[in-house]
Structures are given as C-alpha cells and as structure tokens.
C-alpha positions in Angstrom: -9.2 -12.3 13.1 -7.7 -9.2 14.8 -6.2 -7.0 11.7 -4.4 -3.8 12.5 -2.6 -0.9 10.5 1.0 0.2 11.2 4.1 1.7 8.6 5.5 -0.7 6.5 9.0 -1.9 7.7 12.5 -2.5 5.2 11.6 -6.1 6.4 8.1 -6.4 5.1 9.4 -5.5 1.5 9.3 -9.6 0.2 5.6 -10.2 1.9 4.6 -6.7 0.5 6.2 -7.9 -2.8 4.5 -11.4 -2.9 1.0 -9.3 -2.3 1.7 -7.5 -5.0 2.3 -10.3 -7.8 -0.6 -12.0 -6.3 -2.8 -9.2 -6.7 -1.2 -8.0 -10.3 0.2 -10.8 -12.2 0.0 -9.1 -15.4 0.6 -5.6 -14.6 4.0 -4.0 -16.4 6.2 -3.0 -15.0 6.4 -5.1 -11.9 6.7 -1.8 -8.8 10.4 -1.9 -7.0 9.3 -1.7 -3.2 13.0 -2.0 -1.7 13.1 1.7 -4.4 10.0 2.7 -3.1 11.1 2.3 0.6 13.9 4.5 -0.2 11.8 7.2 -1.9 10.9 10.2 0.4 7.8 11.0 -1.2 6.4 7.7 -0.6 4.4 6.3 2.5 3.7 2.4 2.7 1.0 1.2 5.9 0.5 -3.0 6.3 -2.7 -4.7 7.6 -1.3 -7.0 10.1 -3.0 -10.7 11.4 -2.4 -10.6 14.8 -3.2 -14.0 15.1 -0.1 -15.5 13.0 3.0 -14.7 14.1 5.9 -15.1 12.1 10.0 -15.2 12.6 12.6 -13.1 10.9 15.8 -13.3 10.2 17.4 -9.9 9.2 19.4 -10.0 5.9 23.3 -10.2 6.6 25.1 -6.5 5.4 26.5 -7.1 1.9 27.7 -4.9 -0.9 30.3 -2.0 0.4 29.1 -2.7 4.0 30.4 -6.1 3.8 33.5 -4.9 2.6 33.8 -2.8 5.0 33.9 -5.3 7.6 36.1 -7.5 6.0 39.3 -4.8 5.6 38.4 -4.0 9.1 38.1 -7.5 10.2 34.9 -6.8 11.8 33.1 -9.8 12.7 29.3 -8.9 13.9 27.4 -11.8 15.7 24.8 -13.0 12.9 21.5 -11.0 13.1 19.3 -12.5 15.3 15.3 -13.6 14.3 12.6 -10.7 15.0 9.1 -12.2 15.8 6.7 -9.9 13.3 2.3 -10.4 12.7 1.5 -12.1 8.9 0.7 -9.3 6.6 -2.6 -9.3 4.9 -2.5 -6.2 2.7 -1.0 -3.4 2.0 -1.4 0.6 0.7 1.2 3.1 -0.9 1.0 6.9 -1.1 3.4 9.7 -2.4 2.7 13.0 -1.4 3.2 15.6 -3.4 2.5 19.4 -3.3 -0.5 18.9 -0.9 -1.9 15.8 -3.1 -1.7 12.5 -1.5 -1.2 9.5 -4.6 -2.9 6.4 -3.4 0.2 4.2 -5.5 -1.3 0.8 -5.0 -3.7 -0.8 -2.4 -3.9 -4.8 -2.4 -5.0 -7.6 0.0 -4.3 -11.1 -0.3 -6.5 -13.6 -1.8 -7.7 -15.6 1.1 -8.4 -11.8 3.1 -10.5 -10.4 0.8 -14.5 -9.4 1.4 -13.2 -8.5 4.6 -13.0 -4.5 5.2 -9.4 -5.1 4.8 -9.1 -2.6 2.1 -11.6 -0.2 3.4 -8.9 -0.3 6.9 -6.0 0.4 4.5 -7.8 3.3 2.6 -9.0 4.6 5.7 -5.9 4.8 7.5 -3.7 6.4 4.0 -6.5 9.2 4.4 -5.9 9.6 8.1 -2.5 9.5 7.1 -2.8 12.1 4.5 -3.9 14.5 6.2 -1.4 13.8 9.3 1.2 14.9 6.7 -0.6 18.3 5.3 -2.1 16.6 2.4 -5.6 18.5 0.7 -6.5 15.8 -1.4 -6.0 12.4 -2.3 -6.3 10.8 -5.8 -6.0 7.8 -7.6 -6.3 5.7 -10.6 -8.5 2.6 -11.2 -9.1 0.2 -13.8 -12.3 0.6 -16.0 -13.1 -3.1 -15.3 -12.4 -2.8 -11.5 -16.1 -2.2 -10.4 -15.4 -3.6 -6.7 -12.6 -1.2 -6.3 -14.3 1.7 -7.8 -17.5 1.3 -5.5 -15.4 1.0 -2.4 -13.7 4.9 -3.7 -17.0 5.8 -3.8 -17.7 5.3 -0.3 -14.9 6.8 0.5 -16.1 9.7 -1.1 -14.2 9.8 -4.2 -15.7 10.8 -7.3 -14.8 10.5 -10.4 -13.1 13.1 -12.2 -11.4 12.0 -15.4 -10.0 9.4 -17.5 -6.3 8.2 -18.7 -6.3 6.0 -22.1 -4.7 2.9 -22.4 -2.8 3.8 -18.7 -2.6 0.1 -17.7 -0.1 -2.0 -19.5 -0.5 -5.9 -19.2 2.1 -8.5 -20.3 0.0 -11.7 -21.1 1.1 -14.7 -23.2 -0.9 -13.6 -25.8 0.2 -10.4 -26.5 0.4 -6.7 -24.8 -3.4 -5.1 -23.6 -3.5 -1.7 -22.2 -6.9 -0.4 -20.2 -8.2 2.7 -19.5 -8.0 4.0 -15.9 -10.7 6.2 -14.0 -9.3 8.7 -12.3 -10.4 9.6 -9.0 -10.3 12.7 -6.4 -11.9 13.5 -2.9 -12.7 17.1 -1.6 -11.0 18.6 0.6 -9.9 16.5 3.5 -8.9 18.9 5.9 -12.4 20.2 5.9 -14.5 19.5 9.2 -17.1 17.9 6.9 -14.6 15.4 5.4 -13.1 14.2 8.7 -16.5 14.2 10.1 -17.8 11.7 7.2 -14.4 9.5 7.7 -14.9 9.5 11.7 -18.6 7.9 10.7 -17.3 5.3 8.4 -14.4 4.2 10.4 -17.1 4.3 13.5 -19.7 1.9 11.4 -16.5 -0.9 10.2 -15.1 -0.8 13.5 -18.7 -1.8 14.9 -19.3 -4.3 12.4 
C-alpha cells in the first residue's frame, strides 16, 4: 500500500462524500462538500492508494452553462475520462483569523489501523501553518477514545467542552453527545515543528 496526501479535487467530491456517510451515518446534518469546495475558508487534502487506479468521466456543463451552449449552438466534444488513485480518507480545515478548524477527518473502513489518519492530520498541520495559521482546534466526541488518543499525540490537549454539540438521527429517536474540544500550542514555534518533524520522521519509518 503506497498512500499519499494531495488537495482534494471538484472531482473527488462523490468519493469524499461516500467516506463521509460511511464514517457518519447518523450524524445531522449530513456536510455539503460540492458547498464546502466553494467556500474560501475551507481546505480539503485526500489520502490517495496509489495502487488502484480509477477512471473519470467529468460531469457534462448543465444549468446556465448548458444554456448557454445551446442559444449559441455550441457543441463541445463530450469530456473525456481522467485516470485518478482510489481515495482512502480524507481531512477538512477552515481557517480563520489565524486558527486552523480541523472540520472533519475520516478514513474508510477497510483502511483504518493504518496511520492513515495520523498522515491526514499531519499534513492539515503542515498545511496550517503553510497558510499563517497559530493554532489548530477541533471537536471530538466524548465516546471517541481512538480519535482523542491520536490528538493527543499530535499534541493536542484538551481544553473545553460543548454540551449536546453532536446531533444523531437514529430510528429511535434524536441523541445529541457532548464534544471535547481540543487545541495545540503554537505551531509556528520551533518546538512545535520540531515535535511534528519527529513524528512524521517515526510513521514514515514504520
């Protein structure tokens, strides 16, 4: 398995999408990602399997563009198929008055236990601080132990809490759960990047 990190595309939205209801089923409301794509605060990366390769074919223009073409008798060739890697996993960010917003991380069933996650966090920090972030935060479920031990080797601590922050839709009836909330230091300090360098240095050895 050769995994590797690189910006989420417009094309990726439907396999970033599928991820998402995998890893969330219950969680209300379901996120928009083709709105997310178009939001300028926000940042998507992919973990990529090089070792599947897929084909694309590009979605035809509709709406006014369509339109367009029509009046104008404009008749394109049809978009031809893009060859793209399976995706794995994903992580969103918004940044915000120097705080990066880790939005959602996930990786697909069959991928996890894998350091995929710990790659995707890892690079949204690198990321961060690419675009002038200080800090990055985040919210976790109270149940999610797994998640909240990999922020803690991230060097997250925990900070707060948000009541009732998560809303699940379940055939029996609505449950909301408390969230942790989560911040690192300072991640343009020396010590920061030096403790991330080390971590990445250790998975990437592994």
């Amino acid at each position: 398995m050769a995994i590797y990190i690189r910006p989420m595309v417009r094309q990726d939205i439907p396999a970033v999408t599928e991820i998402d209801r995998e890893a969330f089923p219950t969680q209300w409301p379901p996120v928009d990602y083709a709105y997310e794509f178009k939001n300028q605060m926000s940042h998507y990366l992919v973990a990529c399997d090089s070792a599947i390769s897929l084909e694309v074919v590009p979605a035809s223009p509709s709406g006014f563009f369509a339109w367009l073409r029509r009046i104008f008798k404009k008749n394109p060739p049809p978009p031809q198929p893009t060859t793209t890697h399976y995706i794995a996993g994903f992580v969103g960010f918004w940044i915000m008055a120097g705080e990066s917003h880790i939005t959602s991380v996930a990786v697909r069933r069959n991928y996890r236990r894998r350091g995929i996650g710990q790659m995707l966090m890892i690079a949204a920090i690198e990321r961060s601080i690419a675009l002038a972030a200080e800090f990055v935060t985040l919210e976790v479920r109270l149940s999610n132990t797994g998640a909240q031990s990999l922020y803690y080797k991230l060097g997250f601590a925990h900070v707060g809490e948000r009541k009732k922050y998560y809303l699940d839709r379940n055939p029996d009836g609505d449950t909301r759960e408390d969230a942790l909330i989560m911040t690192t230091q300072d991640i343009r300090s020396a010590e920061f990047q030096d403790f991330l360098h080390r971590l990445k240095s250790i998975a990437i050895k592994r």
